[in-house]
GUKESE-145987 format. One record per atom (N, C-alpha, C): residue in one letter; atom name; x, y, z. Coordinates in steps of 0.1 Angstrom, whole numbers. Layout:
// residues N
 mike gunu     u     v     w
    A   CA     X     Y     Z
...
END
This chain:
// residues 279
 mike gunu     u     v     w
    X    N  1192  1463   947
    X   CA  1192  1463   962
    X    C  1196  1449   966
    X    N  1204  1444   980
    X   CA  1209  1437   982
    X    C  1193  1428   988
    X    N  1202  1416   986
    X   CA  1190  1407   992
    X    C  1192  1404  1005
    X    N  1177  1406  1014
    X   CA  1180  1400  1028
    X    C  1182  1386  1026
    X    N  1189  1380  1037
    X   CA  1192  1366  1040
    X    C  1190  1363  1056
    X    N  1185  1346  1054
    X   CA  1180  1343  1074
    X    C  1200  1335  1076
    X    N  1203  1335  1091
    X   CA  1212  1333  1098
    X    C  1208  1316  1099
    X    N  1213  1309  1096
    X   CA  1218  1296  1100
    X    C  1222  1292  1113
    X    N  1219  1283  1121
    X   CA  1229  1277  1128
    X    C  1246  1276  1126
    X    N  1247  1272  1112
    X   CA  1259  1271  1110
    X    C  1267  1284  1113
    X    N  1260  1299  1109
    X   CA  1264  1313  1105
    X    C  1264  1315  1090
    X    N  1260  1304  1081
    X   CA  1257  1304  1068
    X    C  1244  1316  1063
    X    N  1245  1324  1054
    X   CA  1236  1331  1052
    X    C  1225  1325  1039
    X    N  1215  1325  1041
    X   CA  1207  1322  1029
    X    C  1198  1329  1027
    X    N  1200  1335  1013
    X   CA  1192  1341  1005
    X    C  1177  1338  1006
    X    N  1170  1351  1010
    X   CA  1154  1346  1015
    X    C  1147  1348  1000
    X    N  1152  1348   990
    X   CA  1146  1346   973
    X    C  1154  1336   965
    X    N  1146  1326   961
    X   CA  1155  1315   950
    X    C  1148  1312   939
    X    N  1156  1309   934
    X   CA  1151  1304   915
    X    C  1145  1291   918
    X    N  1134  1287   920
    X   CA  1131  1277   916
    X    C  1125  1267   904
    X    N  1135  1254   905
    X   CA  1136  1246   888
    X    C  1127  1240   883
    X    N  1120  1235   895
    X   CA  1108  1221   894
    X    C  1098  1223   882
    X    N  1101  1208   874
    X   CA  1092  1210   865
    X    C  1099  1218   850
    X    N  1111  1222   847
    X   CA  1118  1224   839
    X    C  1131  1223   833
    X    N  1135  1223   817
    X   CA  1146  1217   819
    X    C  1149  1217   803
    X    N  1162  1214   798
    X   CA  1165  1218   788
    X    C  1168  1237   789
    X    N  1169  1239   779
    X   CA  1172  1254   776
    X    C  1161  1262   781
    X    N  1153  1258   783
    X   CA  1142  1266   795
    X    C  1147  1271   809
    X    N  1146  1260   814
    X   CA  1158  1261   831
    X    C  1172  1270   828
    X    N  1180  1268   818
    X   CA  1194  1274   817
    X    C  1193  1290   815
    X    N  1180  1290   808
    X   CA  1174  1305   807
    X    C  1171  1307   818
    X    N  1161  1307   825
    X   CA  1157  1310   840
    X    C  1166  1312   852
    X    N  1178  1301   853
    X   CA  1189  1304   861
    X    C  1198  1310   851
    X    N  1201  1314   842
    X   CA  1209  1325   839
    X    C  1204  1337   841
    X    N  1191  1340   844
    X   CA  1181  1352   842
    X    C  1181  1356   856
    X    N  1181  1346   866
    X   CA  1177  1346   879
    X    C  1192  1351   887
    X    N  1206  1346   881
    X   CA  1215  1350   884
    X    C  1217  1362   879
    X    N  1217  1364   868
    X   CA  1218  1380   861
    X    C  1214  1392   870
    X    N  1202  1387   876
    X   CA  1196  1395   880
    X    C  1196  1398   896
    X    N  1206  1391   903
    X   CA  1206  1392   914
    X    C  1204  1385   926
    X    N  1197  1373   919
    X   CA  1194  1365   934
    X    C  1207  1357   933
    X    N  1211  1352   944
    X   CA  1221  1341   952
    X    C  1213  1332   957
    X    N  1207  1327   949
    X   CA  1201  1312   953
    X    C  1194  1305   943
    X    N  1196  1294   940
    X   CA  1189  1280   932
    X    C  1189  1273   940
    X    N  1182  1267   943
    X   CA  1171  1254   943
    X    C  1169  1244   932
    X    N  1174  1232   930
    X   CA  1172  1220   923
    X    C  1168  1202   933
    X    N  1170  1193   926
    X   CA  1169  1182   927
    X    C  1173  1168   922
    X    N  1177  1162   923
    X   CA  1178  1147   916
    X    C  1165  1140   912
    X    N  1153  1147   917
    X   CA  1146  1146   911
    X    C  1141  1152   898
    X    N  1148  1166   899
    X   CA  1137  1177   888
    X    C  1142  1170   874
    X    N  1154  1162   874
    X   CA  1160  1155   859
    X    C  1167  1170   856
    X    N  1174  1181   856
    X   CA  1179  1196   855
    X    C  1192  1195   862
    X    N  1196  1188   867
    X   CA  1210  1193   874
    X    C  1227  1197   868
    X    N  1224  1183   855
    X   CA  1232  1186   842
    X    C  1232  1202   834
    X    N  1217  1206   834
    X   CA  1214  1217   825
    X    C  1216  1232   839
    X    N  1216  1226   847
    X   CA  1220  1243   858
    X    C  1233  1241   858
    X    N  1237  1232   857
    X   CA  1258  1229   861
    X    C  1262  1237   850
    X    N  1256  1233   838
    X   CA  1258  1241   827
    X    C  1262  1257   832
    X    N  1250  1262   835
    X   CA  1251  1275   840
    X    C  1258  1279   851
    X    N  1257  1271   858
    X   CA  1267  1280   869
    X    C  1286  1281   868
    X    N  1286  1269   859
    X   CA  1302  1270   857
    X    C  1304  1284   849
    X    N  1298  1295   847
    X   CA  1301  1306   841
    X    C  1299  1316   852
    X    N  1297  1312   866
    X   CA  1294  1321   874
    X    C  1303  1319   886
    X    N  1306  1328   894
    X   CA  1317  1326   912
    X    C  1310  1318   918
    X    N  1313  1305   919
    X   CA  1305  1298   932
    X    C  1299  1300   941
    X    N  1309  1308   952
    X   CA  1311  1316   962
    X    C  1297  1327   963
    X    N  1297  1331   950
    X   CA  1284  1342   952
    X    C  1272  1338   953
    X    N  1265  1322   949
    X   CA  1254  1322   950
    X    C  1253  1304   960
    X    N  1242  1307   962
    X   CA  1237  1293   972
    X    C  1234  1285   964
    X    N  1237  1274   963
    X   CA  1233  1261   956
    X    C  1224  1246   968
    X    N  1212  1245   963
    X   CA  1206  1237   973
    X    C  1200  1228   962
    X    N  1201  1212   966
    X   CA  1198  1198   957
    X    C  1189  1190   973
    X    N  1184  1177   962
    X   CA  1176  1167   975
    X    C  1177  1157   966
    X    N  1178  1143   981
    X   CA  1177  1136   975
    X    C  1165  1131   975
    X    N  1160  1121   961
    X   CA  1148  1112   969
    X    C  1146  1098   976
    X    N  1131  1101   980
    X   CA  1128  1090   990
    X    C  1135  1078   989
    X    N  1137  1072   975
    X   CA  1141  1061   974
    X    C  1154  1054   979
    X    N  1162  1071   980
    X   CA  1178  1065   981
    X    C  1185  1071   997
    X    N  1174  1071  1004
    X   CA  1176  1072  1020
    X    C  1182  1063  1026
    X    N  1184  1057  1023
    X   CA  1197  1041  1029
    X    C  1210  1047  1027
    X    N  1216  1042  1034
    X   CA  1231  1055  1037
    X    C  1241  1056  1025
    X    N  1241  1040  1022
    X   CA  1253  1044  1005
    X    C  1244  1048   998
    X    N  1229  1048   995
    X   CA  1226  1052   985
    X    C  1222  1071   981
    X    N  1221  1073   997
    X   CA  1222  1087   998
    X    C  1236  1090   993
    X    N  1246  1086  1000
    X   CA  1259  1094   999
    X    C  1261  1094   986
    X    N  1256  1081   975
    X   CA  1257  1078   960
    X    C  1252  1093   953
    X    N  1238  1097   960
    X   CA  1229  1103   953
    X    C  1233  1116   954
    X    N  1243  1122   965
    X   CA  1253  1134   969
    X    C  1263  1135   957
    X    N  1270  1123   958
    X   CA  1282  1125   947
    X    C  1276  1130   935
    X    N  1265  1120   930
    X   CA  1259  1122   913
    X    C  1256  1133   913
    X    N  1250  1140   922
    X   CA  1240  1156   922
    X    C  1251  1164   920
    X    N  1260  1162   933
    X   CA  1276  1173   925
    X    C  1285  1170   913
    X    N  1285  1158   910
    X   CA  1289  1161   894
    X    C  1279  1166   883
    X    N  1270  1163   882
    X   CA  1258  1169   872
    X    C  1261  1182   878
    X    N  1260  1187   887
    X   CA  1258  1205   890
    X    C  1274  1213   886
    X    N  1287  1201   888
    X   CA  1296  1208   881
    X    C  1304  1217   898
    X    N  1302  1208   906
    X   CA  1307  1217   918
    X    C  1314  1208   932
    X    N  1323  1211   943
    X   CA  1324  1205   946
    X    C  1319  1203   960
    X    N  1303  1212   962
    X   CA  1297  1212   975
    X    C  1283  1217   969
    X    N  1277  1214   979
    X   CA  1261  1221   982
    X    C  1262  1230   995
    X    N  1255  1239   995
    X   CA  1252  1250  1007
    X    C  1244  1244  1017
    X    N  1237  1235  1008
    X   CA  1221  1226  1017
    X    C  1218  1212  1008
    X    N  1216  1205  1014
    X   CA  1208  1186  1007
    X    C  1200  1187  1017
    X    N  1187  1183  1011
    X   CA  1174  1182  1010
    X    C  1171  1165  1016
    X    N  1164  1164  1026
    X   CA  1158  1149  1017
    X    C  1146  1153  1012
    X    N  1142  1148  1001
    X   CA  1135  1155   994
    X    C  1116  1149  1001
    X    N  1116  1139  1000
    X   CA  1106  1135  1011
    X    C  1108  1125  1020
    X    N  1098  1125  1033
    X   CA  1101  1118  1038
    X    C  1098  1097  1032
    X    N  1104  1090  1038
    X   CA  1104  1075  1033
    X    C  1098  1070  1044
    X    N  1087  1064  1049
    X   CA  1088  1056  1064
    X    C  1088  1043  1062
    X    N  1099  1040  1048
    X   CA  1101  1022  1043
    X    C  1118  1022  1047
    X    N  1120  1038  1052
    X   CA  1137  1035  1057
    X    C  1140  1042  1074
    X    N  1146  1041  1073
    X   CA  1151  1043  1091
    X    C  1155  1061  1090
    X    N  1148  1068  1095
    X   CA  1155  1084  1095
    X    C  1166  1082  1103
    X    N  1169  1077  1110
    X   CA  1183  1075  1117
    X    C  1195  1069  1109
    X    N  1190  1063  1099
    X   CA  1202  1060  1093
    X    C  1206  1070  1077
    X    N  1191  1076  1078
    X   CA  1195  1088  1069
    X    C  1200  1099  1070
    X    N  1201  1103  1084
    X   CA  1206  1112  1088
    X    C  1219  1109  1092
    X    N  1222  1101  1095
    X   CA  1238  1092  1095
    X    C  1244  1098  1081
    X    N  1243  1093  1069
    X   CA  1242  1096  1058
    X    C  1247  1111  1060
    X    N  1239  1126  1059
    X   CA  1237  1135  1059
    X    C  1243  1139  1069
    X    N  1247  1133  1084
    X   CA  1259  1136  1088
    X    C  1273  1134  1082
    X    N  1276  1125  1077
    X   CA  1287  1117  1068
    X    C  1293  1128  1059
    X    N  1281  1132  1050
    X   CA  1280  1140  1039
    X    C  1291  1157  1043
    X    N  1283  1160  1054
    X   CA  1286  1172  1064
    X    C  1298  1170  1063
    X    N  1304  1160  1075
    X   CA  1316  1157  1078
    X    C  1328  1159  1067
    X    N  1324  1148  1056
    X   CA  1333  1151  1044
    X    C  1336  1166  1038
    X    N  1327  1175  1041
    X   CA  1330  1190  1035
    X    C  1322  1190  1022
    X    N  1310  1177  1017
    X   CA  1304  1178  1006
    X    C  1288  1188  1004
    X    N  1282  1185  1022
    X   CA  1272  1198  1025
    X    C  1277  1207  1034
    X    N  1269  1217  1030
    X   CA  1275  1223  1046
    X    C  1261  1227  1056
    X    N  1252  1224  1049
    X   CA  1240  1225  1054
    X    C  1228  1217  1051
    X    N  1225  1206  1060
    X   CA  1216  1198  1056
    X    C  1201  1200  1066
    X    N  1188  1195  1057
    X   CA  1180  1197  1061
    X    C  1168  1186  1055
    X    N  1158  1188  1057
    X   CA  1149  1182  1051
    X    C  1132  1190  1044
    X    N  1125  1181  1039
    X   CA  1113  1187  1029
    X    C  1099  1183  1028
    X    N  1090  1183  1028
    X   CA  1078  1184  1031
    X    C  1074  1169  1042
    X    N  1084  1180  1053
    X   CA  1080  1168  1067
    X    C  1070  1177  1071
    X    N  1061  1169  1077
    X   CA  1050  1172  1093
    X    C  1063  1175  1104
    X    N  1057  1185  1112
    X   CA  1061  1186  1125
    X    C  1064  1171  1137
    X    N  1060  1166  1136
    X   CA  1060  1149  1139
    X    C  1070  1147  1131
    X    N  1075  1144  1118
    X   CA  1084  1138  1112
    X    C  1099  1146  1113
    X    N  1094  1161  1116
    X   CA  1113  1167  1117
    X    C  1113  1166  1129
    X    N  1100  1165  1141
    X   CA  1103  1161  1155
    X    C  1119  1151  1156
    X    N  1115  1144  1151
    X   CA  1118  1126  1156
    X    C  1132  1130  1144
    X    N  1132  1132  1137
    X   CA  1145  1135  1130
    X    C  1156  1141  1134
    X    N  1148  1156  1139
    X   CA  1153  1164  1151
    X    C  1165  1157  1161
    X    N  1158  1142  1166
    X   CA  1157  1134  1178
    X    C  1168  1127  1175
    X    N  1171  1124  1163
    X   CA  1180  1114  1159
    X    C  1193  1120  1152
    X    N  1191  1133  1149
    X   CA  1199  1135  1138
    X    C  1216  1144  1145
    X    N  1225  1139  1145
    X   CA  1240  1146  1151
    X    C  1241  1159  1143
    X    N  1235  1162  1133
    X   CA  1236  1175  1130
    X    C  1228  1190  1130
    X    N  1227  1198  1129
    X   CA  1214  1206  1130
    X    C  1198  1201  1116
    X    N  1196  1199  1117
    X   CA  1185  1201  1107
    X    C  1182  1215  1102
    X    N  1183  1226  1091
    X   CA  1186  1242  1090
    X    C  1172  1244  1086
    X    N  1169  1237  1077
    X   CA  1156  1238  1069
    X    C  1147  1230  1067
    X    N  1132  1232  1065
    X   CA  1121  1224  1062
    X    C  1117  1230  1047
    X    N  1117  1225  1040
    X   CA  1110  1229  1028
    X    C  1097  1224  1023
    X    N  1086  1231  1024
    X   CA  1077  1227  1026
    X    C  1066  1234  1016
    X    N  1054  1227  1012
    X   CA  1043  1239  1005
    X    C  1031  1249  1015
    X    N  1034  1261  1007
    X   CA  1031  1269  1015
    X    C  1031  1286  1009
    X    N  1019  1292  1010
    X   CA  1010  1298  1002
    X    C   999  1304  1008
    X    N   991  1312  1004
    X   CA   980  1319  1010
    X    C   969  1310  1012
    X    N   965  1303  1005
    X   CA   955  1290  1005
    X    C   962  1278  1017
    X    N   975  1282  1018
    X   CA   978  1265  1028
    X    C   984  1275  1035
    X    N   986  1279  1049
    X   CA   997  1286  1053
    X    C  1003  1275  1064
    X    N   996  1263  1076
    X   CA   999  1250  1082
    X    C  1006  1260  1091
    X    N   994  1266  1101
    X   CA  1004  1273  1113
    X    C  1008  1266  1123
    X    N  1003  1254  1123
    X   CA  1004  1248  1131
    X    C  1023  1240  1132
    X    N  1028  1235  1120
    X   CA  1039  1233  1113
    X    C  1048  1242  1115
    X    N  1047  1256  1108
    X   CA  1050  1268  1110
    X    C  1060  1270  1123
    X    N  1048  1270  1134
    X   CA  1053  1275  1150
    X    C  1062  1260  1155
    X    N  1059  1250  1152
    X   CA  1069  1245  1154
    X    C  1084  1245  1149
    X    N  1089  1246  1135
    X   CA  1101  1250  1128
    X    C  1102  1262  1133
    X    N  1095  1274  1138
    X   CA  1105  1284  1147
    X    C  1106  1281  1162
    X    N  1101  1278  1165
    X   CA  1105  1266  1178
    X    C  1118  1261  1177
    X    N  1118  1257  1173
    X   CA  1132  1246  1168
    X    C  1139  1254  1156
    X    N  1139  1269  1158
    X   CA  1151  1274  1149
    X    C  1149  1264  1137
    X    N  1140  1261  1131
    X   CA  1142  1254  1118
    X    C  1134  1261  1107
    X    N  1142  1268  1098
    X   CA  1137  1279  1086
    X    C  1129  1270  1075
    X    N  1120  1279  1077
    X   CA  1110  1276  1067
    X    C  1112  1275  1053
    X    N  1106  1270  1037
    X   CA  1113  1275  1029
    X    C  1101  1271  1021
    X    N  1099  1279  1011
    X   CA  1084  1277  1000
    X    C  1080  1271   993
    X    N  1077  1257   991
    X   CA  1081  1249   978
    X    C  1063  1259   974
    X    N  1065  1258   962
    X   CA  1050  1262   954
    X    C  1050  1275   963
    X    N  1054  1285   965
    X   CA  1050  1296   968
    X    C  1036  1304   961
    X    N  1035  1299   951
    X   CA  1023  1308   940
    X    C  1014  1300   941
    X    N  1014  1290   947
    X   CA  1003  1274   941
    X    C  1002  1269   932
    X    N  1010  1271   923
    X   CA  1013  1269   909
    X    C  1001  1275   902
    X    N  1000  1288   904
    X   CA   996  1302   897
    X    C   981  1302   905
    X    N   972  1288   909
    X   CA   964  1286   911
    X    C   956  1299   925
    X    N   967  1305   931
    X   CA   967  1316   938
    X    C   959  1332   929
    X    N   963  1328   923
    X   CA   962  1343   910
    X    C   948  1349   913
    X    N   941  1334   915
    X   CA   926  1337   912
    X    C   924  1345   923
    X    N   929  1347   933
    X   CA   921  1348   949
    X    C   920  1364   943
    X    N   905  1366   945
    X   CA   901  1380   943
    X    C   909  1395   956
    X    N   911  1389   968
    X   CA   919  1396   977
    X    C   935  1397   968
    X    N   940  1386   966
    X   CA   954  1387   960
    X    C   954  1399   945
    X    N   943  1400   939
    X   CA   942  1406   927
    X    C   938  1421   925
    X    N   934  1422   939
    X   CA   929  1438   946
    X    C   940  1441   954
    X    N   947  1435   957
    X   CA   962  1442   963
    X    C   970  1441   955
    X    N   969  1437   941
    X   CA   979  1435   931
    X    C   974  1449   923
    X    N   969  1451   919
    X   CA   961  1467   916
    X    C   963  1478   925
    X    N   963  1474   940
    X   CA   963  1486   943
    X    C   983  1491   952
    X    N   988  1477   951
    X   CA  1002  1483   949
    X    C  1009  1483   934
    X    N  1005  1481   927
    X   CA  1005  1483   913
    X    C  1019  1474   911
    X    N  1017  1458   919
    X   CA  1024  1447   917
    X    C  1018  1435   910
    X    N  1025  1426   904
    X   CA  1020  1417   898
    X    C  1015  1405   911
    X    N  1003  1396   909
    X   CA  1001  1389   922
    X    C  1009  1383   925
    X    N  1019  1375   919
    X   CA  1030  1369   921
    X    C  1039  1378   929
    X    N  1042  1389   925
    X   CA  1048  1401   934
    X    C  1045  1400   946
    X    N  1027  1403   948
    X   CA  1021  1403   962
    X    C  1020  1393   974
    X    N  1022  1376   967
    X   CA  1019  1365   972
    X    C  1036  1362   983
    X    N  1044  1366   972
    X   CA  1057  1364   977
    X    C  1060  1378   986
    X    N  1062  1387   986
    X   CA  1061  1394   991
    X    C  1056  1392  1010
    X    N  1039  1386  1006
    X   CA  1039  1382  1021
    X    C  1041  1370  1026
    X    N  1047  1363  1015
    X   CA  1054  1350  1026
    X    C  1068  1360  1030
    X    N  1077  1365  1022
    X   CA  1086  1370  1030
    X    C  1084  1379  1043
    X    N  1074  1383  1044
    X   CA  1071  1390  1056
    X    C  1069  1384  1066
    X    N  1062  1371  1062
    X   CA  1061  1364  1076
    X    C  1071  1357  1078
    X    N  1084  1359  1069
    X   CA  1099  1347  1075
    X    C  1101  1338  1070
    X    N  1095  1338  1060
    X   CA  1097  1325  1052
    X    C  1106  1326  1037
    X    N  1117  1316  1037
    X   CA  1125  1319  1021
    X    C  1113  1314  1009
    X    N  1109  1319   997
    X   CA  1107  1318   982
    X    C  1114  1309   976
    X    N  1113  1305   972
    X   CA  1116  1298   959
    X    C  1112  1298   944
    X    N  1103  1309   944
    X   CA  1094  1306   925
    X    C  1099  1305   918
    X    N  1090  1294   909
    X   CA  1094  1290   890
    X    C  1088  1297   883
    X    N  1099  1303   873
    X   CA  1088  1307   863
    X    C  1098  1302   851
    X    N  1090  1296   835
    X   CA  1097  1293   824
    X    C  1101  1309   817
    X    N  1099  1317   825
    X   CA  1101  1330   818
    X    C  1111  1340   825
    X    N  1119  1342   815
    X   CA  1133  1352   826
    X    C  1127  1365   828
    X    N  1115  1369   821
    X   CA  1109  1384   824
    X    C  1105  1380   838
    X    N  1091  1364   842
    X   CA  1093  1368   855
    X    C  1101  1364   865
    X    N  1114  1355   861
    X   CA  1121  1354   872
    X    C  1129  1367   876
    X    N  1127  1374   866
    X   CA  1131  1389   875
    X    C  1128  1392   880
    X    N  1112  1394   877
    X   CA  1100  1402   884
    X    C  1098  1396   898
    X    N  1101  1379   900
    X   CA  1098  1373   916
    X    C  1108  1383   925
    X    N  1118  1385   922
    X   CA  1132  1389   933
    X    C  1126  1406   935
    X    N  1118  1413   929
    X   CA  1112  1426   931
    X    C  1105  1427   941
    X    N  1111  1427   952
    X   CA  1104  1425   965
    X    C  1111  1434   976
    X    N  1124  1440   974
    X   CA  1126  1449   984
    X    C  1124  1459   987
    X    N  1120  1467   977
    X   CA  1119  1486   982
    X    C  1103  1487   980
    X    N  1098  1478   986
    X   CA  1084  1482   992
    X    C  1077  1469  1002
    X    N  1066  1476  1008
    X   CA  1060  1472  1020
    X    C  1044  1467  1019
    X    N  1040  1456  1024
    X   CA  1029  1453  1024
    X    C  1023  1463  1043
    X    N  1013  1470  1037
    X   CA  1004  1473  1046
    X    C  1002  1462  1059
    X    N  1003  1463  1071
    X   CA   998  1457  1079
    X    C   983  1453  1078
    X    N   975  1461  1071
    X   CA   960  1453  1075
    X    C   961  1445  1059
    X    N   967  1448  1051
    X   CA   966  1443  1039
    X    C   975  1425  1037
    X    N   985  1426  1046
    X   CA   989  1415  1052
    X    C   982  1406  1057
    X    N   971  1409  1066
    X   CA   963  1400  1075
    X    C   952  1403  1065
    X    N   950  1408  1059
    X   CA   939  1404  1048
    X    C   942  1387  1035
    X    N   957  1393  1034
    X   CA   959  1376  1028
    X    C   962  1365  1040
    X    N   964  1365  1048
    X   CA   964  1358  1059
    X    C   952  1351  1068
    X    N   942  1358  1063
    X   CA   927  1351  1062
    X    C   924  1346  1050
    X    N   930  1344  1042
    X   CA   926  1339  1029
    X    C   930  1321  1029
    X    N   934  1312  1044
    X   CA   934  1302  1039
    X    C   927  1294  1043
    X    N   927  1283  1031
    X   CA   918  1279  1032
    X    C   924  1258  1031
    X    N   933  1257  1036
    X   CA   938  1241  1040
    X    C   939  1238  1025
    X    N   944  1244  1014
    X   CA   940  1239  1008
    X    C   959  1234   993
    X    N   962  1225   991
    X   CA   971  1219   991
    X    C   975  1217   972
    X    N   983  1221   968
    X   CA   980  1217   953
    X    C   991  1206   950
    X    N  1003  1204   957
    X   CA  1007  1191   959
    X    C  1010  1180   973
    X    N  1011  1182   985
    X   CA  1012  1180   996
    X    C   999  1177   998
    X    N   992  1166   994
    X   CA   980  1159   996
    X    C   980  1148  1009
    X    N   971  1146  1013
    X   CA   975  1138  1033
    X    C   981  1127  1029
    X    N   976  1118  1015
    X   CA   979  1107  1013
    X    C   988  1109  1002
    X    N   997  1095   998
    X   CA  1006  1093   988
    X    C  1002  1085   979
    X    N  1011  1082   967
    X   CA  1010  1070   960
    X    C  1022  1062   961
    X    N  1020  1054   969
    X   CA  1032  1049   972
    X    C  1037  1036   962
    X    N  1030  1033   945
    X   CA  1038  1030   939
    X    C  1042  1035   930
    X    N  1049  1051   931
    X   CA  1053  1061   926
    X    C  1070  1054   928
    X    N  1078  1057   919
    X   CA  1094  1049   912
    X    C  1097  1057   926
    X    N  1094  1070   925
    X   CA  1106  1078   935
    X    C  1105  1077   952
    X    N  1096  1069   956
    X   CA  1095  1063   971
    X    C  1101  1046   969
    X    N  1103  1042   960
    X   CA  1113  1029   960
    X    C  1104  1019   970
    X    N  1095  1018   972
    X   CA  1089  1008   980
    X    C  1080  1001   978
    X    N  1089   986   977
    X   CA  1077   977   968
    X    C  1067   969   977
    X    N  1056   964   967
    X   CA  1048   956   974
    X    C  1047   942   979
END
């Protein structure tokens, strides 16, 4: 079955299911996006952070460009305008391509100017190297003001988001501002499994919870992303079309949150290498 996809500003279509890498790499990842392509989805998800971009370029030079979405981010550190545009070029040679669908910033920096990173990310646009830029686990306040500054559309927020965290508040504002949602940690990094509601609707549609969890983020409009080190279940994540979650069974995981975050913590550590900001 064909995959739905959300409408862009641009008119770009994006796959509302993606392979995501985070956290893998070597012949693990090349397996997963071979498995993930095999199988149907048109979309990966990587980073300059995940260290993987070398080992997916691998894989996709065996595949039509054209058929699948390719989306990278930079990090915080290299939000300064040459060092972004630096961090664009390196991401497309490691990936083996001569564009991204989407660049990420991967988080926000408030040690650099979003005006001049989005300079940058307009730049990028311009040259024909994105065609769709956006940003990643901003607050509503932070894509505001980016929003404010930025000459191009902003398409996406990538953000965590899950039965435990759902952030309606975030939420209604990116459809406000036409800005698509997208799942980092859609499973909680499995930590969801446990929720006794997710494991009684996993029984009783006779889907795996991972099936069930994704399933109702896509219902409520939001793109997927899941990782798995396993190509059984990166198949199993994209099994999401030819059935329906129940409306009351919907709003049954929909009461299930609980603010509760497994990486998108309020605070940082800001002398983490990948925020670049010294003391």
């Amino acid at each position: 079955m064909d995959e739905p996809t959300v409408t862009l500003e641009s008119g770009d279509e994006l796959p509302t299911v993606g392979v995501g890498t985070w956290d893998i790499g070597g012949e693990t990842v090349r397996d997963a996006v071979r498995a993930g392509l095999d199988a149907g989805y048109g979309h990966v998800d990587t980073a300059e952070g995940y260290h993987n971009e070398a080992e997916i370029g691998d894989v996709l030079a065996d595949y039509d460009r054209e058929e699948f979405w390719l989306t990278s981010k930079v990090l915080p550190k290299h939000l300064t305008y040459d060092a972004l545009v630096e961090s664009c070029e390196a991401s497309l040679d490691r990936l083996g391509t001569d564009y991204l669908d989407l660049y990420l910033v991967h988080w926000p920096n408030p040690a650099v100017s979003i005006r001049e990173t989005m300079d940058a990310m307009a730049s990028l646009k311009e040259r024909g190297l994105v065609r769709n830029v956006g940003v990643s686990n901003f607050s509503a306040y932070q894509l505001s003001c980016a929003q404010h500054v930025s000459d191009v559309p902003i398409a996406v927020n990538q953000v965590e988001y899950h039965p435990w965290f759902q952030r309606d508040d975030l939420l209604d504002y990116c459809r406000e501002t036409d800005t698509v949602v997208e799942a980092a940690a859609p499973l909680a990094r499995a930590e969801v499994f446990e929720d006794e509601v997710v494991q009684e609707l996993a029984e009783t549609y006779d889907k795996s919870p991972a099936q069930v969890v994704l399933k109702w983020a896509v219902e409520n409009d939001v793109v997927v992303l899941p990782k798995s080190s396993s190509p059984e279940h990166v198949r199993a994540n994209r099994e999401l079309f030819d059935w329906e979650l129940e409306e009351a069974d919907r709003k049954r995981l929909d009461e299930r949150d609980r603010n509760h975050p497994v990486y998108d913590t309020p605070t940082r550590d800001w002398s983490r290498d990948v925020y670049g900001i010294a003391e």
